[in-house]
C-alpha positions as CSV (number, residue, x, y, z in Angstrom):
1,X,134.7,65.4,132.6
2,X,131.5,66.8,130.7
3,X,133.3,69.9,130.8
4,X,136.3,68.4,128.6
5,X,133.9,66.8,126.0
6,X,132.9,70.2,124.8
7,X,136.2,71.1,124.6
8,X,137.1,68.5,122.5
9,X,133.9,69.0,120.8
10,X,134.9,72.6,120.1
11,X,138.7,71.4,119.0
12,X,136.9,68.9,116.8
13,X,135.0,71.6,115.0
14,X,138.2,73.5,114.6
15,X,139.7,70.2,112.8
16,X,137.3,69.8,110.4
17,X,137.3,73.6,108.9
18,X,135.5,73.9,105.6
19,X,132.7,71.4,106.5
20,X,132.1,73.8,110.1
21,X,132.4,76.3,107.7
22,X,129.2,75.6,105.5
23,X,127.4,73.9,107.8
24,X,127.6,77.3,110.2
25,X,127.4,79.2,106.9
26,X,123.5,77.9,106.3
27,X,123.2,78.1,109.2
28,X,123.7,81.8,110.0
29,X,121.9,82.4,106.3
30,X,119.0,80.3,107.6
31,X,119.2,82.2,111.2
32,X,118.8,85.7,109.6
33,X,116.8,85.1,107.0
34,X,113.9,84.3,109.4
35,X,114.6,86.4,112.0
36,X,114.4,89.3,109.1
37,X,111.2,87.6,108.0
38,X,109.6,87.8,111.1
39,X,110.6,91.5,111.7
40,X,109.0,93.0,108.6
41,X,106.4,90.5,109.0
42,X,105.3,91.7,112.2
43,X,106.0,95.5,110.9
44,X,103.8,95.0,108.0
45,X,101.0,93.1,109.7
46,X,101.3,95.9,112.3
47,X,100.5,98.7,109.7
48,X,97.3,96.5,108.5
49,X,96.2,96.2,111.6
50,X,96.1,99.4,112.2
51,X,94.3,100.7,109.0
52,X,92.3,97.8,109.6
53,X,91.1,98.8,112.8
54,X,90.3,102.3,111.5
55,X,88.1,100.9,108.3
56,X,86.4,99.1,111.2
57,X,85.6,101.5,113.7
58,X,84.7,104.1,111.2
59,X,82.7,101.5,108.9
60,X,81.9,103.8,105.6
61,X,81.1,104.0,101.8
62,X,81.7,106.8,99.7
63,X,80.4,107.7,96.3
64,X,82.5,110.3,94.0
65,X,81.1,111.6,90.9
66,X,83.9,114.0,89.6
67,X,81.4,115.2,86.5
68,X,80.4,118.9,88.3
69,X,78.9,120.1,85.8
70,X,75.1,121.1,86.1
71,X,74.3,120.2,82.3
72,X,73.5,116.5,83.2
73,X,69.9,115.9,84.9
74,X,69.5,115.5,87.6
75,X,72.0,117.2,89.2
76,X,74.1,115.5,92.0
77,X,73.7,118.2,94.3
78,X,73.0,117.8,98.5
79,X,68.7,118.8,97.5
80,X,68.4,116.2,95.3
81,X,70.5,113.3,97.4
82,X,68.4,114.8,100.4
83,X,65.1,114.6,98.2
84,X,65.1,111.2,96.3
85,X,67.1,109.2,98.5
86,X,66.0,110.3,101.9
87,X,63.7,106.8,102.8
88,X,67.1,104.9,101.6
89,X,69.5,107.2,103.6
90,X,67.5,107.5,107.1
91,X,68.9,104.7,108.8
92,X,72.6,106.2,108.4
93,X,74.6,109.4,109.1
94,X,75.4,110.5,105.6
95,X,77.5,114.2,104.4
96,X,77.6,115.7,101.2
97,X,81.2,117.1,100.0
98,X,81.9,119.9,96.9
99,X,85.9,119.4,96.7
100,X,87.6,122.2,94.8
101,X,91.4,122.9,94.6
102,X,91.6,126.0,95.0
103,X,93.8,129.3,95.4
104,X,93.7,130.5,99.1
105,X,95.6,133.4,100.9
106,X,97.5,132.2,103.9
107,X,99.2,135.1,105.9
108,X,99.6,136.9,102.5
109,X,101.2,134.5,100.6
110,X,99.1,131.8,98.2
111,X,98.2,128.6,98.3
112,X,96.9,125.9,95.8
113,X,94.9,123.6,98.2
114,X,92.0,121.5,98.5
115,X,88.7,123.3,99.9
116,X,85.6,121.6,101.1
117,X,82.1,122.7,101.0
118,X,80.1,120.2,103.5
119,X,78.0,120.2,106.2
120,X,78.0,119.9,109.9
121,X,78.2,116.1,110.3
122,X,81.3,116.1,107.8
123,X,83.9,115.1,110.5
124,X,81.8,113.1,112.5
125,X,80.9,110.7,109.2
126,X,84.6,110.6,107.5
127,X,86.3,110.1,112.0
128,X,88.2,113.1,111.7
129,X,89.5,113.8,115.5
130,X,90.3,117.8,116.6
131,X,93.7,118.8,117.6
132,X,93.1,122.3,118.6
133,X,89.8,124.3,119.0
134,X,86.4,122.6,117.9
135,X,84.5,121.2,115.2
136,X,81.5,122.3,113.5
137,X,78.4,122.1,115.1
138,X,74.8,122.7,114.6
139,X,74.6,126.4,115.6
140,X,77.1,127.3,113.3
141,X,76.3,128.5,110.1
142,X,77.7,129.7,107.1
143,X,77.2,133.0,107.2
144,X,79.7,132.9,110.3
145,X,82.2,132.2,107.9
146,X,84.4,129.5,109.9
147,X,86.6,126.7,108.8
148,X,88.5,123.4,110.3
149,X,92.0,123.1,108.8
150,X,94.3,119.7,108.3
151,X,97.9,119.7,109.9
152,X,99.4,120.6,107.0
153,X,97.4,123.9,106.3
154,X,98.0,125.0,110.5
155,X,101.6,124.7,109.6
156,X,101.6,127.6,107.0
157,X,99.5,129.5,109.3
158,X,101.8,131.8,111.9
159,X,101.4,131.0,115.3
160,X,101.8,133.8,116.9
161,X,98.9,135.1,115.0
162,X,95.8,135.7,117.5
163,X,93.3,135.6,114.8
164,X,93.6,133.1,112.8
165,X,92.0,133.7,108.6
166,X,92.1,132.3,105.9
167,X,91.2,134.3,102.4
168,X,89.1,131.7,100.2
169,X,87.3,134.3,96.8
170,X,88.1,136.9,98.8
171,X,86.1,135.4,101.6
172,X,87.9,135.6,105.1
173,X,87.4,132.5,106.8
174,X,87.8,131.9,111.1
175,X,89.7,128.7,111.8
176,X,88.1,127.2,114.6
177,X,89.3,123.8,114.4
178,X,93.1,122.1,113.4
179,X,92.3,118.3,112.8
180,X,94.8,116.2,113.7
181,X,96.8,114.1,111.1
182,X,95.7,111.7,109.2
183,X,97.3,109.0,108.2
184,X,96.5,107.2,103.8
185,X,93.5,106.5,104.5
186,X,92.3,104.4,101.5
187,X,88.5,104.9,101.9
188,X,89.2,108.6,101.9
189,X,89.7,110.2,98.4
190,X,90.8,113.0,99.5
191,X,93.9,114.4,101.1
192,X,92.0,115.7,104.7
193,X,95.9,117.2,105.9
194,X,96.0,119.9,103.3
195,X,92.9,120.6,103.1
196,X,90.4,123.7,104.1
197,X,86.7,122.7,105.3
198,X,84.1,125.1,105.3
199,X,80.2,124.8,105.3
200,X,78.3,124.1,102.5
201,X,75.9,127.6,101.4
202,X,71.8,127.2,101.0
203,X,72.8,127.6,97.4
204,X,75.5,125.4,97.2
205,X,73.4,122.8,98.4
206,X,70.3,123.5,95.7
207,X,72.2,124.2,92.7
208,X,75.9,122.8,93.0
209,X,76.8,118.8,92.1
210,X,78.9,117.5,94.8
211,X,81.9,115.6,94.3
212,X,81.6,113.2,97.5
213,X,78.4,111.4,99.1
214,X,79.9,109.5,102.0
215,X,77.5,106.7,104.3
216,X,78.7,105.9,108.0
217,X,77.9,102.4,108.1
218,X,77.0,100.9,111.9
219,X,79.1,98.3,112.7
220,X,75.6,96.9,114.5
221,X,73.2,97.9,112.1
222,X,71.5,95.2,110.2
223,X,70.6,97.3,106.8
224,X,71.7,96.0,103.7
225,X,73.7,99.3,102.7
226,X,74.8,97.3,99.3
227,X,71.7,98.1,97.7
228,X,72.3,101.8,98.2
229,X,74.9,101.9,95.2
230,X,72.1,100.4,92.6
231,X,69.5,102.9,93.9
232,X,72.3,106.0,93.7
233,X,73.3,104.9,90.1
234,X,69.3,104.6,88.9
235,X,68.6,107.8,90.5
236,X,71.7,109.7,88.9
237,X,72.2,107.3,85.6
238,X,74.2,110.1,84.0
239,X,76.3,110.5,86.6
240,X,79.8,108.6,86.6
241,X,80.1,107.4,90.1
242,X,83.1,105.8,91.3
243,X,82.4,103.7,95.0
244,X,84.7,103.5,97.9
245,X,83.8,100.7,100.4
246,X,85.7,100.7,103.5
247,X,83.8,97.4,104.8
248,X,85.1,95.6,101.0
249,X,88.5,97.4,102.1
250,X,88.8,96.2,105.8
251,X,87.8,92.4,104.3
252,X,90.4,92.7,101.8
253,X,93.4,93.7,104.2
254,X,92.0,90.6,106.6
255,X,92.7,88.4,103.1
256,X,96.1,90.1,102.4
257,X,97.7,89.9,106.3
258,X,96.4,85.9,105.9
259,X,97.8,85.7,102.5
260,X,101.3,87.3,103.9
261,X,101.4,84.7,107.0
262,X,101.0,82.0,104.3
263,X,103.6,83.7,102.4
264,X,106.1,84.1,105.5
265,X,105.4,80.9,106.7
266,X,106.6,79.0,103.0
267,X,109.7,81.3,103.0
268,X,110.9,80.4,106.7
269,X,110.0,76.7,106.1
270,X,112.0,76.8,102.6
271,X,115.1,78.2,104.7
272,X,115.0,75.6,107.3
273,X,114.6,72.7,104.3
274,X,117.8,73.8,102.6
275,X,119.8,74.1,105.8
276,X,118.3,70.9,107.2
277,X,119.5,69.2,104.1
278,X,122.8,71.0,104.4
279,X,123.5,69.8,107.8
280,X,122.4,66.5,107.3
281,X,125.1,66.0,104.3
282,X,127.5,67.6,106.0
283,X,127.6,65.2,108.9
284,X,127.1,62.6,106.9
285,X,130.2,63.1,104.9
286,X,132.1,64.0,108.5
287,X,130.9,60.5,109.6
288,X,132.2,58.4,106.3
289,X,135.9,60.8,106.9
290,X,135.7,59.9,110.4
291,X,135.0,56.3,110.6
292,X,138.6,55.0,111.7
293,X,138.5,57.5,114.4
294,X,135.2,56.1,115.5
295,X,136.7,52.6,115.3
296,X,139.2,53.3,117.3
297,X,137.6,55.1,119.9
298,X,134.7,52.6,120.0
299,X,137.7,49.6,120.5
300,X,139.0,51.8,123.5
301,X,135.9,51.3,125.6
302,X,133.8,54.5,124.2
303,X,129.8,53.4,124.3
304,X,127.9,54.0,121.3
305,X,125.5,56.4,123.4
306,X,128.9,58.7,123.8
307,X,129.7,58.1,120.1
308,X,126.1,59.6,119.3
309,X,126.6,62.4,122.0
310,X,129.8,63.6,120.5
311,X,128.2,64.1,117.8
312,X,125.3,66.2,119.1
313,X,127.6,68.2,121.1
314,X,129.5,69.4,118.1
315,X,125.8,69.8,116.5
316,X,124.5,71.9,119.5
317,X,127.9,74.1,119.4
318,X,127.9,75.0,116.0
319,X,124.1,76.1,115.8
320,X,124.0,78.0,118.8
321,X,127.0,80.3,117.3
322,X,125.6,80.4,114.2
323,X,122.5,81.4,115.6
324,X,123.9,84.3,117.8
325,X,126.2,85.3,114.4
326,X,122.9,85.3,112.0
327,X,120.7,87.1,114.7
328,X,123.7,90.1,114.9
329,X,123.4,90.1,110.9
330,X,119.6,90.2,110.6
331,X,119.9,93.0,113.4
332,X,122.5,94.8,111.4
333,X,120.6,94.6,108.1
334,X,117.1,95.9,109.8
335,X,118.8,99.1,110.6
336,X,120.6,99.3,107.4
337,X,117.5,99.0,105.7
338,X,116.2,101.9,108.3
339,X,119.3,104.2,107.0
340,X,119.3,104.0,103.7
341,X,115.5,103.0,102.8
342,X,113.9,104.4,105.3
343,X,111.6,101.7,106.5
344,X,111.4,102.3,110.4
345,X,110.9,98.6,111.4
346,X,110.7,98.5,114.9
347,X,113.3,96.4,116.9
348,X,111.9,93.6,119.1
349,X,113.5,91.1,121.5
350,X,110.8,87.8,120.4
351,X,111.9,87.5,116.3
352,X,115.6,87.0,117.4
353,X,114.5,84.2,119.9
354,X,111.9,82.6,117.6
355,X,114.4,82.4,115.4
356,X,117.5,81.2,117.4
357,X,115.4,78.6,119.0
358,X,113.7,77.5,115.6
359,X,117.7,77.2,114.3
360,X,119.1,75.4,117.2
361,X,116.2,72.4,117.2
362,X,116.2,72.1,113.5
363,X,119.7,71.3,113.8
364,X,119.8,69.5,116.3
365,X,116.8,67.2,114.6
366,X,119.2,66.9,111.7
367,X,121.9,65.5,113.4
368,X,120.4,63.5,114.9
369,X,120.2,61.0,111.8
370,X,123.6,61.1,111.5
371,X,124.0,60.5,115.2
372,X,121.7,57.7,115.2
373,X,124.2,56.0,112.4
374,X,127.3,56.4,114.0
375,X,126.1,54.9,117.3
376,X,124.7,51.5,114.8
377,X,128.7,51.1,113.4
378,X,131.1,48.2,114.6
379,X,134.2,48.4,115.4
380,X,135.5,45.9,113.6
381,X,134.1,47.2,110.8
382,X,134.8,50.5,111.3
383,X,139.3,49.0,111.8
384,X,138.8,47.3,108.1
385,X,137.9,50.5,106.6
């Protein structure tokens, strides 16, 4: 018997034609709209998260001054950060950077690419990991002549070479060291893959302004590193210096992913207020078209429990495949956005749940208003018309 209700819930649904139609048609839009939501929702939280967790773990503030000229006193150079900021610096692991793009001889053929002079500590301050070989250390020097390489720079470099140089002013450079790739980092201005690091000369560090003063900040330490930009800017007043705080960074991506789930969560609730409403007129206007057959039904012995039950069968039916049609759709248009964008959002089993169980109980909620007034009508009523 329960069987044949849903049947002649199902026939019932077939009846009524355009009203199935739209009510299944805000359905499904309200279906994949949120499953889609929740798909690049968790793909963009996903990626902020994960440059979040870098900013946090490797906790730093850099200071650029592009101006390399040595006409402005005094000069930005590694002596005189060393010198009149050394109280203000000892409580934190600090490196010194002279970025030059530069030409460089790769297996005969050149290059326009980004060398560093730095020190030792260079890697260790900015989190750079080693793919291959070593990083610098403090036996090496620079009259040894070596370098560490980004991905992209190893890739121009033959491998079946055994010695591996690199011409920089007709200076032959060892590579010792491939760093691995690195991902945008935003408290990093400078592009680490294509770039060649060698160590900074005694001169160099005397008499050359850097471009790049960057402060490891300990996630434990209780110093007050704000104060260092003030003190950097009154010891170098004619020096333009532009700051990059990772710590202001990693709190601003915490107030962007809170500002998204905000964001989501008005979008998702905006899609389940217009289908609710849609559903809820739509029965409505089913109930006023379907009064005599109510009437008639109820004056044949039906309860109005199993007046209010045909409804929510028909209700149940039509959201659940509506749900299943709008969850294929928002599949379908993830990976069309992965073809022909190219925005790799990973597919997960739990959005097309949320979603067709969020669908289903909304509208099943909303019918049950109109449920609740078909089961209140009389008969007799219902016969007069």
């Amino acid at each position: 018997m329960r069987y044949n209700n849903w049947i002649v819930a199902c026939k019932s649904l077939v009846m009524q034609k355009w009203r199935t139609f739209f009510v299944s048609l805000s359905l499904i839009c309200a279906t994949c709209a949120i499953c889609c939501l929740l798909y690049f929702y968790n793909h963009a939280t996903e990626n902020m998260h994960t440059a979040l967790v870098m900013m946090q773990n490797n906790a730093m503030i850099s200071f650029s001054s592009f101006n390399t000229s040595s006409g402005s006193r005094p000069i930005f150079s590694r002596h005189n950060i060393a010198d009149r900021l050394g109280d203000s610096l000892r409580p934190y692991l600090w490196s010194g950077a002279l970025t030059q793009y530069q030409p460089v001889l790769i297996d005969g053929k050149r290059s326009y690419l980004h060398h560093v002079s730095t020190d030792v500590v260079f890697s260790s301050v900015m989190g750079l990991d080693i793919a291959h070989g070593r990083a610098f250390n403090h036996w090496d020097s620079p009259d040894n002549q070596y370098c560490l390489i980004g991905s992209r720079v190893a890739q121009k470099l033959r491998s079946s070479s055994s010695q591996q140089e690199i011409t920089i002013k007709n200076k032959r450079y060892t590579v010792i060291g491939v760093l691995k790739k690195q991902p945008n980092k935003a408290n990093i201005p400078l592009d680490i893959n294509s770039s060649i690091i060698t160590l900074m000369s005694d001169n160099d560090k005397n008499y050359r302004p850097l471009t790049t003063l960057s402060v490891q900040i300990a996630q434990s330490s209780n110093q007050d590193y704000t104060q260092l930009e003030g003190l950097i800017r009154k010891v170098f007043p004619k020096q333009p210096i532009y700051v990059h705080d990772s710590v202001q960074m990693a709190k601003g991506i915490e107030r962007q992913i809170t500002n998204l789930r905000y964001l989501m969560l008005s979008l998702g609730l905006c899609c389940l207020i217009i289908s609710n409403i849609c559903v809820v007129n739509c029965l409505l206007a089913t109930l006023a078209e379907r009064r005599q057959e109510i009437g008639i039904r109820l004056s044949l012995g039906a309860s109005p429990s199993q007046i209010r039950d045909m409804f929510l069968r028909e209700t149940t039916i039509l959201a659940v495949i509506s749900a299943i049609i709008g969850s294929i759709l928002a599949i379908m248009l993830v990976y069309g956005i992965r073809f022909f964008v190219g925005i790799a959002v990973p597919i997960t089993f739990e959005p097309l749940l949320i979603s067709f169980c969020i669908c289903v109980s909304v509208a099943i909620c909303a019918s049950c208003y109109p449920a609740y007034q078909a089961k209140r009508l009389q008969p007799i009523q219902l016969m007069r018309g």
